[in-house]
C-alpha positions as CSV (number, residue, x, y, z in Angstrom):
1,X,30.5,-9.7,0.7
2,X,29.5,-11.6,-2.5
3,X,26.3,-10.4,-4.5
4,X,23.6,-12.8,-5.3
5,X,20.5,-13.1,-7.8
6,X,18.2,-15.4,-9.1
7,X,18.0,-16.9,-12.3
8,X,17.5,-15.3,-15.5
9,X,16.1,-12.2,-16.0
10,X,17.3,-9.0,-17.9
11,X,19.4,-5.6,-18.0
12,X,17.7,-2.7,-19.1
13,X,19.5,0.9,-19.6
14,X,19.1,1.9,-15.5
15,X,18.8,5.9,-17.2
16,X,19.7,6.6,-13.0
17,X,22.0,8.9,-13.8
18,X,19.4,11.8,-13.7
19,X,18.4,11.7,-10.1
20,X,21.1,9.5,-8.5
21,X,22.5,12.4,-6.4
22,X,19.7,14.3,-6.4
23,X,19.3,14.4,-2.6
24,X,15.4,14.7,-1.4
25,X,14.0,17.5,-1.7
26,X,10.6,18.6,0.6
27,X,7.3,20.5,-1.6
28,X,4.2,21.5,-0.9
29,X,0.9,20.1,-2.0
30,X,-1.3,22.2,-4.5
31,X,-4.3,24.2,-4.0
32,X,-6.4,20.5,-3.7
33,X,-5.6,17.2,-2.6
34,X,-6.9,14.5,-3.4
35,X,-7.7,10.9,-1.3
36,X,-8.8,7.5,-2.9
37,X,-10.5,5.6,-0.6
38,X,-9.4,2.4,-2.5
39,X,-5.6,1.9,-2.5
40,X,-3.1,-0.8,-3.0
41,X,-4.9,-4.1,-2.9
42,X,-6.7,-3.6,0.8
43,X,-10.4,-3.4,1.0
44,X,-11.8,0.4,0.5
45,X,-11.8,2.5,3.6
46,X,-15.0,4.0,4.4
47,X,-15.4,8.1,4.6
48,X,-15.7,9.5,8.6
49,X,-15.6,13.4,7.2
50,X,-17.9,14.9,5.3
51,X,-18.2,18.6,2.6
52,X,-17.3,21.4,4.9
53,X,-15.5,19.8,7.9
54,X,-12.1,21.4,8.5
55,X,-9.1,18.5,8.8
56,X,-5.5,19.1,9.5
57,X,-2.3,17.5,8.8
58,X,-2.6,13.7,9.9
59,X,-6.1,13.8,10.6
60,X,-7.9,10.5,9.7
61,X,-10.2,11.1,6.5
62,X,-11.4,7.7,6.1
63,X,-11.5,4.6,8.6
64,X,-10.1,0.8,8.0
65,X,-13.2,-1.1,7.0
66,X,-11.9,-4.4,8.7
67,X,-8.8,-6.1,9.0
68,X,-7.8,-6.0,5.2
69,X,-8.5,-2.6,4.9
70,X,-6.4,0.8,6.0
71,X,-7.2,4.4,6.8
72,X,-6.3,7.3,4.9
73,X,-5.1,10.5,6.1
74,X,-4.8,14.0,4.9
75,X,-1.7,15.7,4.1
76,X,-2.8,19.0,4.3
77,X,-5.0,21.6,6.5
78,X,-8.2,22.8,4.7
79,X,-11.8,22.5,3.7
80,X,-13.3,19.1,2.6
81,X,-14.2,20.2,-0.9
82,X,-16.6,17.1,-1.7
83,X,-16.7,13.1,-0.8
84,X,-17.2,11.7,-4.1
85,X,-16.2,9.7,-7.5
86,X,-13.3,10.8,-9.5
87,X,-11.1,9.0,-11.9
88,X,-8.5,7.3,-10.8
89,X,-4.6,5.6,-12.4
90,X,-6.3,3.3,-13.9
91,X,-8.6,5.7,-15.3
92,X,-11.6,4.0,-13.4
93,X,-14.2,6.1,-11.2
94,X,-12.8,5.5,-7.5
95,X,-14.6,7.0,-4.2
96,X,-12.2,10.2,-3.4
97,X,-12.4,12.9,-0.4
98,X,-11.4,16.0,-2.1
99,X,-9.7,18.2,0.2
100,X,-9.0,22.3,-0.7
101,X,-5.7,23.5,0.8
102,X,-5.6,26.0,2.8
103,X,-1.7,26.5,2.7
104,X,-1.0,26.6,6.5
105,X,0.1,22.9,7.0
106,X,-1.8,22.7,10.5
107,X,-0.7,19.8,12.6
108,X,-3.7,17.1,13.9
109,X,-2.6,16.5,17.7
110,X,-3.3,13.1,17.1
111,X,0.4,11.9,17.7
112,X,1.7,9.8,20.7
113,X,4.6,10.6,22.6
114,X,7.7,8.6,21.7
115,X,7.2,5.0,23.3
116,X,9.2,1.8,23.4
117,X,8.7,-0.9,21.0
118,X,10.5,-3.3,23.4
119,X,7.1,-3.1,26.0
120,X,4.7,-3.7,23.3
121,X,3.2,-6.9,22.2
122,X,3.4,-7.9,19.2
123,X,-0.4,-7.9,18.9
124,X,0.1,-3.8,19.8
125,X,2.9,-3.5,16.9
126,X,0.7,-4.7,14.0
127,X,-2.5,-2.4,15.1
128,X,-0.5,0.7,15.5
129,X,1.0,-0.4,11.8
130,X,-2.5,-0.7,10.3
131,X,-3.4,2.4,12.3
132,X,-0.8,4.7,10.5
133,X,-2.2,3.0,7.0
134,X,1.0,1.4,5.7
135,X,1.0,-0.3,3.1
136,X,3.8,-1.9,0.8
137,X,5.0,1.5,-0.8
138,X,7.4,-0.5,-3.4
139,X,3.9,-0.4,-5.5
140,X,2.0,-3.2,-4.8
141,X,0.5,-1.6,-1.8
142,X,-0.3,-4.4,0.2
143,X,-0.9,-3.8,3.6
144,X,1.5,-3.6,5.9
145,X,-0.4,-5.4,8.8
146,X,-1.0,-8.6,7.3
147,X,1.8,-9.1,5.5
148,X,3.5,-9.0,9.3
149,X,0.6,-11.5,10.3
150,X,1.6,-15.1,9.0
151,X,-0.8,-17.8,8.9
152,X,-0.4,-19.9,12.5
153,X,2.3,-22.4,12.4
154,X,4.6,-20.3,10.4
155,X,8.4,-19.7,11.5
156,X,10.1,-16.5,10.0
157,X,13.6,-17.5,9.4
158,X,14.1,-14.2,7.5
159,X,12.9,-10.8,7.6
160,X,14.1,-8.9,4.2
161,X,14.1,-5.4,2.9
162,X,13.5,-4.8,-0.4
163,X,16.3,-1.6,-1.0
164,X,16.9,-3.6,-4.9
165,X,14.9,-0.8,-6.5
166,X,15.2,-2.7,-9.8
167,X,12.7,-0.6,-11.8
168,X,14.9,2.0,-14.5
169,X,14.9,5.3,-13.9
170,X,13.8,5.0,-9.9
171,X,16.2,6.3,-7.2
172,X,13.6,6.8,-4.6
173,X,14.5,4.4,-2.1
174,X,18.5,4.4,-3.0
175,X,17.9,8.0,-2.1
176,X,16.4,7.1,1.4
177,X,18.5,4.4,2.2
178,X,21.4,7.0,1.8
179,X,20.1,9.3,4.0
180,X,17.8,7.7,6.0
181,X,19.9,4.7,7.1
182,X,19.1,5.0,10.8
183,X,15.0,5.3,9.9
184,X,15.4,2.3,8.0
185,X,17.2,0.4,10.6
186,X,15.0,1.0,13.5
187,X,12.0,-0.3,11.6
188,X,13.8,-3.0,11.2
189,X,14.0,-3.5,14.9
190,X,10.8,-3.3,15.2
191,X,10.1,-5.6,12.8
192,X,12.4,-8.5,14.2
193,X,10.7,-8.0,17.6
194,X,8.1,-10.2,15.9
195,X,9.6,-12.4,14.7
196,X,12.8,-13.1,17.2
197,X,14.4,-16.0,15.8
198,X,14.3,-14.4,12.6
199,X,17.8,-12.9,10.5
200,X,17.0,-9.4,9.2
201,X,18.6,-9.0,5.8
202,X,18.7,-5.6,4.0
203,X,19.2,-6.3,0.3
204,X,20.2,-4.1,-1.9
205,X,21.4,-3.9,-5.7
206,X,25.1,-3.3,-6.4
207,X,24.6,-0.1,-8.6
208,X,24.0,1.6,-4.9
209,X,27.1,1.4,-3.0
210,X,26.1,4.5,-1.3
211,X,23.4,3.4,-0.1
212,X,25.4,-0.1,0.9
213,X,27.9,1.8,2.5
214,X,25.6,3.8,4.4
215,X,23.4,0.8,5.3
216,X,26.7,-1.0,6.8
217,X,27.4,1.9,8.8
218,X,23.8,1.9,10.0
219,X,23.4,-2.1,11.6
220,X,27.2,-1.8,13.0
221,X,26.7,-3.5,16.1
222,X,23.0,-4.2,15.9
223,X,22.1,-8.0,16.3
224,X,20.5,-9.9,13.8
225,X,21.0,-7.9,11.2
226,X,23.0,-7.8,7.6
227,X,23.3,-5.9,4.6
228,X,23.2,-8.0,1.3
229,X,24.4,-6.9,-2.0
230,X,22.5,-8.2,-5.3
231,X,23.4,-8.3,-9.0
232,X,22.0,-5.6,-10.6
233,X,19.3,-7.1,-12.6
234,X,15.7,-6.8,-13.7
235,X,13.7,-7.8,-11.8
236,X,15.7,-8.5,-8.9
237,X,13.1,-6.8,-6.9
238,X,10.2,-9.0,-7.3
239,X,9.3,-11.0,-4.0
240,X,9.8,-14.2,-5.5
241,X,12.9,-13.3,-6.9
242,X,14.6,-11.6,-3.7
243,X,13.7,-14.7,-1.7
244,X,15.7,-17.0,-3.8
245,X,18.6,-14.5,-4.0
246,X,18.9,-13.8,-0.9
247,X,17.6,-17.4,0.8
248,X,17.7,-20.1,-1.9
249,X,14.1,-20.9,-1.0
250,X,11.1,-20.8,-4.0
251,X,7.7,-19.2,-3.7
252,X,4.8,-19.3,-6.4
253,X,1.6,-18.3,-6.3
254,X,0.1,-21.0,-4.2
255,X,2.0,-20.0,-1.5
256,X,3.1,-16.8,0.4
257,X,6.4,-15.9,1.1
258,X,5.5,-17.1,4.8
259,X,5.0,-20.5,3.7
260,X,8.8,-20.1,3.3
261,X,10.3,-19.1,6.3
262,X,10.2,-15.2,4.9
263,X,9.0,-11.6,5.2
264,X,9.4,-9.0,2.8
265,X,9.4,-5.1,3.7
266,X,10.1,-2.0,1.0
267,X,12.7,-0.2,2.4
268,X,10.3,3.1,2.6
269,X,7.7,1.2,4.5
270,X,10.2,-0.1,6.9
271,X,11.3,3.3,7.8
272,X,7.3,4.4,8.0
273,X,6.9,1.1,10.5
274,X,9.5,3.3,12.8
275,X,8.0,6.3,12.4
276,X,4.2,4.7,13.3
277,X,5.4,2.4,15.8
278,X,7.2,5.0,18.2
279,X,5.5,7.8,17.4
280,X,2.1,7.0,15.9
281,X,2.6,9.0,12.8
282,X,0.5,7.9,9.9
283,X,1.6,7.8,6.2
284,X,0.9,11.5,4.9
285,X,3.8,12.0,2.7
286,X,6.3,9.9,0.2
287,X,9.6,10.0,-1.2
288,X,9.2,9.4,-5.2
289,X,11.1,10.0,-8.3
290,X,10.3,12.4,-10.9
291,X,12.3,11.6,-14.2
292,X,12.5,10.9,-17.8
293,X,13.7,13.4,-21.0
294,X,10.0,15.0,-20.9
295,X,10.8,16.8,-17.1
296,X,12.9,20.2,-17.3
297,X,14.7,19.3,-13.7
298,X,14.3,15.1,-13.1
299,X,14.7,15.1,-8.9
300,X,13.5,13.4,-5.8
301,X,10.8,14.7,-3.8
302,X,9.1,14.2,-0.2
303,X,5.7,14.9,-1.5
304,X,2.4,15.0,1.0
305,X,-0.6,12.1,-0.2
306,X,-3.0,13.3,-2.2
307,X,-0.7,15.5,-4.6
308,X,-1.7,15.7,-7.6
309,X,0.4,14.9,-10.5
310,X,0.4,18.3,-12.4
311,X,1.6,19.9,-9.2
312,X,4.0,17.4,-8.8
313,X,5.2,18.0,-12.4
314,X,5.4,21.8,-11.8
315,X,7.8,21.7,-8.6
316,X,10.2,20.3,-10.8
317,X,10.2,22.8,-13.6
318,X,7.2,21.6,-15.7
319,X,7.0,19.3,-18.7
320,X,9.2,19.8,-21.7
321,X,6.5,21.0,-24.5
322,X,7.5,17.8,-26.4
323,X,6.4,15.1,-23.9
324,X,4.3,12.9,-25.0
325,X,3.9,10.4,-22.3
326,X,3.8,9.8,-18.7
327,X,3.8,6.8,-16.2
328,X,3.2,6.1,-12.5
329,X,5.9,3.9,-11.5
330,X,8.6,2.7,-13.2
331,X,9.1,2.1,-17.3
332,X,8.7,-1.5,-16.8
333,X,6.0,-2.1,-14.3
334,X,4.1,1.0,-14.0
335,X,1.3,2.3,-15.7
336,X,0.3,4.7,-18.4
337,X,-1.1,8.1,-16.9
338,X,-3.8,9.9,-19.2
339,X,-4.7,12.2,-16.7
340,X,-2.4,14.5,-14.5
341,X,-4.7,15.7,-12.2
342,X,-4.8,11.9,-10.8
343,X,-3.0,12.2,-7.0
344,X,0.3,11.0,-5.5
345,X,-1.0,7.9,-3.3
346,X,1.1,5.5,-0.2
347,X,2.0,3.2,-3.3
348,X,3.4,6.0,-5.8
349,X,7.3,5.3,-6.2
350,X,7.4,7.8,-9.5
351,X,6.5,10.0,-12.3
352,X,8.0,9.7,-15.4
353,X,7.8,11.6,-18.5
354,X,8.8,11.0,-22.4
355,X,9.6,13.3,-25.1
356,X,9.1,9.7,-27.1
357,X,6.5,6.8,-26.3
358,X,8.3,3.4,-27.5
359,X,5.5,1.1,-27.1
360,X,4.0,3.4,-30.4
361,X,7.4,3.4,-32.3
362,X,6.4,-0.2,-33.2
363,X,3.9,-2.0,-34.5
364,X,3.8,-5.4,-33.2
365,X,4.7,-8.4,-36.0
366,X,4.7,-12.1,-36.4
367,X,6.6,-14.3,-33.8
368,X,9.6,-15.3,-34.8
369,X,10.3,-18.7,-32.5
370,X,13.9,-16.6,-31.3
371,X,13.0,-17.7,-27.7
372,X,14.2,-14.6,-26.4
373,X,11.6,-14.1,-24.2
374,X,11.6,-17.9,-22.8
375,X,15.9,-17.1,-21.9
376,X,14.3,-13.5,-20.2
377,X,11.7,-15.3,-18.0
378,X,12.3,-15.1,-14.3
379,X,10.1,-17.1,-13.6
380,X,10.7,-19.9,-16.4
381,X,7.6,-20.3,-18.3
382,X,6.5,-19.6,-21.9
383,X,5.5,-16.4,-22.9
384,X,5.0,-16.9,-26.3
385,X,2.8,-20.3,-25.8
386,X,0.8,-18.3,-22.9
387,X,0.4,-14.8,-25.2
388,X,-1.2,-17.5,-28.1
389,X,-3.6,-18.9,-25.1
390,X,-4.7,-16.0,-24.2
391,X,-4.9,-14.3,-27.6
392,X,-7.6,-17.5,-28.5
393,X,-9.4,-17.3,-24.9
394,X,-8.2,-20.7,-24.5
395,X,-7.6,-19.7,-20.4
396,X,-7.6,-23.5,-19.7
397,X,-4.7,-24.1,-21.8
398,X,-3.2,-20.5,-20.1
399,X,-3.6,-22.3,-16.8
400,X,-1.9,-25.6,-17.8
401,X,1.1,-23.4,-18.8
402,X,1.2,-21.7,-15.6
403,X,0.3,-18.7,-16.8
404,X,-0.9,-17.8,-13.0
405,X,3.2,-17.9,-12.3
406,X,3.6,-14.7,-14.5
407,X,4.3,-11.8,-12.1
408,X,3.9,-9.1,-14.9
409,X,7.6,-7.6,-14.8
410,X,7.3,-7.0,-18.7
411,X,10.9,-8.9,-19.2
412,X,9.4,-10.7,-22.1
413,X,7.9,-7.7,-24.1
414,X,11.5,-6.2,-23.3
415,X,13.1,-8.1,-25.3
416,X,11.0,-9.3,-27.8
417,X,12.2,-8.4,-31.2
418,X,8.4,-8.7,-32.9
419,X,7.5,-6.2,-30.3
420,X,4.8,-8.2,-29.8
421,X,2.1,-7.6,-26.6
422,X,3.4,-10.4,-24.3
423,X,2.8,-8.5,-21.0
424,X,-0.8,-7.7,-21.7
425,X,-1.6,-10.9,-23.0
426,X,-0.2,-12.2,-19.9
427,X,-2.6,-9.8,-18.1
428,X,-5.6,-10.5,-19.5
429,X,-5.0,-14.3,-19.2
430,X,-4.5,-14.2,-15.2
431,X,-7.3,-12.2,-15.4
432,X,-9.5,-14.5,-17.8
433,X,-8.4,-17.2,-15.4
434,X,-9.2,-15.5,-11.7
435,X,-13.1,-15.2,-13.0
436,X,-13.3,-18.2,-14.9
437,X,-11.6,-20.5,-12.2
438,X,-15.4,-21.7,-11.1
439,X,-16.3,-23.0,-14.4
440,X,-15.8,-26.6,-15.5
441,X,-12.4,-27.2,-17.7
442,X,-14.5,-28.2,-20.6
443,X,-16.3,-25.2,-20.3
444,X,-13.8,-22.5,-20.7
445,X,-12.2,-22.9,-23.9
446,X,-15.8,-21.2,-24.6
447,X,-15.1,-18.6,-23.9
């Protein structure tokens, strides 16, 4: 079958290599985990254990709080140690339970006996899917539940799985989808069961043909269901971006990818929908990458929630004594760590480390006019006219540039040659513009 992409866009080193057949290996959490409450872009989930109570593996730690909202779990037996603020990936105070492992991986009899997707209604589906607290594990952690909840009116022509896995350095979910095909595809069936005049699409990027070939082997007589190959391109995994490779359609931020005809899974929180559907197990563990020239032995690891990074770090051999910098998530899209004692969480799709931090090779200089970053744009704007907008608060102007359109991917600070701060001018523009929105046009270039 042909590939497909969108248009523009980039091509980054992939630096793969490391942990491409590194197959997924199972580790144990630390002597604490640790649980935001606030994950992913649902509302907080509110506490229903206290200091002292005992929990098991899969017991419920903190309920939804409402529809947007999931519960958290515990991915270890143990002793809640304390229910309180700690800093979080962002390095801002978050509400945690903090839970002291005891080592024996007790199981919660919480968990259902297998039942059939086929005799549940759809209404059924989506609550045992908020129940088990999935959310989009590619990173943006949106909940899983609403995002299979269009608004009324909608038809789903498509139902897509994100397997691109664009991000360098990232073989997480190329890792699952070759050996987790099956899991994969039977969340898909449970997924087109809500939708059933919909096409199920797996996409995937052509620098996987593992993972292809396994995929193909995987919907082999299943009905309404394909595997697609993409270009290999940054960022062919952006939502927008898969929708037009794999549909044609277009999406910006007014609308939602429902507004479309589309749905868009990870491939990892497909194979959790199968997992909470049939069997009512709730997220309590991941598959992430750990890479980069600053880890002793890069791998990929099925690590319980609540992890935290050092321990993570230390299954694989340690840090090199020369690293110098670490990220959650990938090199493009992820963020900076400062602190490793900061937990794995649903939405954690790596650790990388770097004997080397590039962004402080370079000091940032004068633009040049090269338009390299306009050519690198998937999403066609103007990076260079929106970094000056934001740079003199003029957010009104940021808005008339579309500056809202930016999706973050970093494509432009990629390949800027003046290394100049594109993506974070870009970010505190959308910001600027979210809380100053309510204010009169003639009012903001104020400030």
């Amino acid at each position: 079958m042909r590939t497909v992409t969108f248009h523009r866009g980039i091509h980054p080193q992939t630096n793969k290599a490391r942990t491409a057949s590194c197959p997924i290996r199972k580790i144990s959490c630390g002597t604490l985990a640790i649980y935001p409450l606030a994950g992913g872009m649902g509302a907080p989930a509110e506490p229903v254990v206290a200091k002292g109570d005992s929990v098991k593996v899969g017991q419920m730690l903190a309920q939804a709080k409402g529809f947007f909202s999931l519960p958290v779990y515990s991915g270890v037996s143990g002793t809640v140690k304390a229910v309180e603020y700690r800093p979080g990936h962002n390095g801002l105070n978050t509400m945690c339970v903090v839970v002291e492992n005891d080592g024996q991986d007790t199981m919660a009899e919480t968990w259902d006996e297998p039942r059939d997707p086929a005799s549940m209604t759809p209404e059924e589906i989506r609550a045992a899917i908020q129940k088990a607290g999935i959310a989009g594990m590619g990173g943006a952690g949106f909940p899983m539940h609403v995002k299979l909840t269009p608004p009324e009116g909608s038809k789903i022509d498509y139902v897509i799985l994100n397997g691109a896995e664009c991000e360098p350095y990232l073989t997480a979910d190329a890792r699952l989808m070759v050996e987790r095909p099956e899991d994969i595809v039977q969340g898909l069936e449970i997924l087109l069961l809500l939708f059933p005049e919909a096409e199920g699409v797996i996409a995937v990027e052509d620098n996987k043909p593992e993972a292809i070939a396994a995929l193909n082997r995987a919907v082999e007589g299943k009905n309404r269901m394909r595997v697609q190959p993409l270009k290999t391109k940054y960022p062919q995994g952006g939502e927008r971006m898969l929708i037009h490779a794999v549909t044609g359609r277009d999406v910006d931020s007014s609308r939602l990818p429902a507004h479309v005809g589309c749905v868009v899974s990870n491939v990892a929180s497909t194979a959790a929908v199968g997992d909470a559907v049939l069997y009512g197990k709730p997220v309590i563990e991941r598959v992430m990458t750990v890479s980069g020239d600053g880890i002793e032995r890069p791998d990929n690891l099925l690590v319980p929630v609540g992890t935290q990074f050092k321990d993570v770090i230390a299954a694989c051999g340690g840090a090199k004594e020369t690293t110098k910098k670490y990220i959650s998530g990938g090199p493009m899209m992820g963020t900076a760590v400062f602190d490793l004692e900061v937990p794995v969480m649903r939405t954690s799709s790596g650790l990388l480390a770097f004997t080397e931090d590039p962004v402080a090779k370079h000091a940032p200089s004068p633009c040049i006019r090269c338009g390299k970053c306009v050519a690198a744009c998937p999403e066609g704007l103007l990076p260079q006219q929106l970094a000056v907008a934001a740079t003199h608060m003029d957010y009104a102007r940021f808005a008339e540039l579309h500056g809202m359109e930016c999706i973050l991917c970093g494509s432009c600070a990629y390949v800027c040659p003046a290394y100049r701060p594109l993506t974070q001018c870009m970010m505190d523009g959308r910001q600027a513009v979210r809380e100053k929105r309510h204010i009169p046009a003639k009012e903001r270039k104020e400030g």
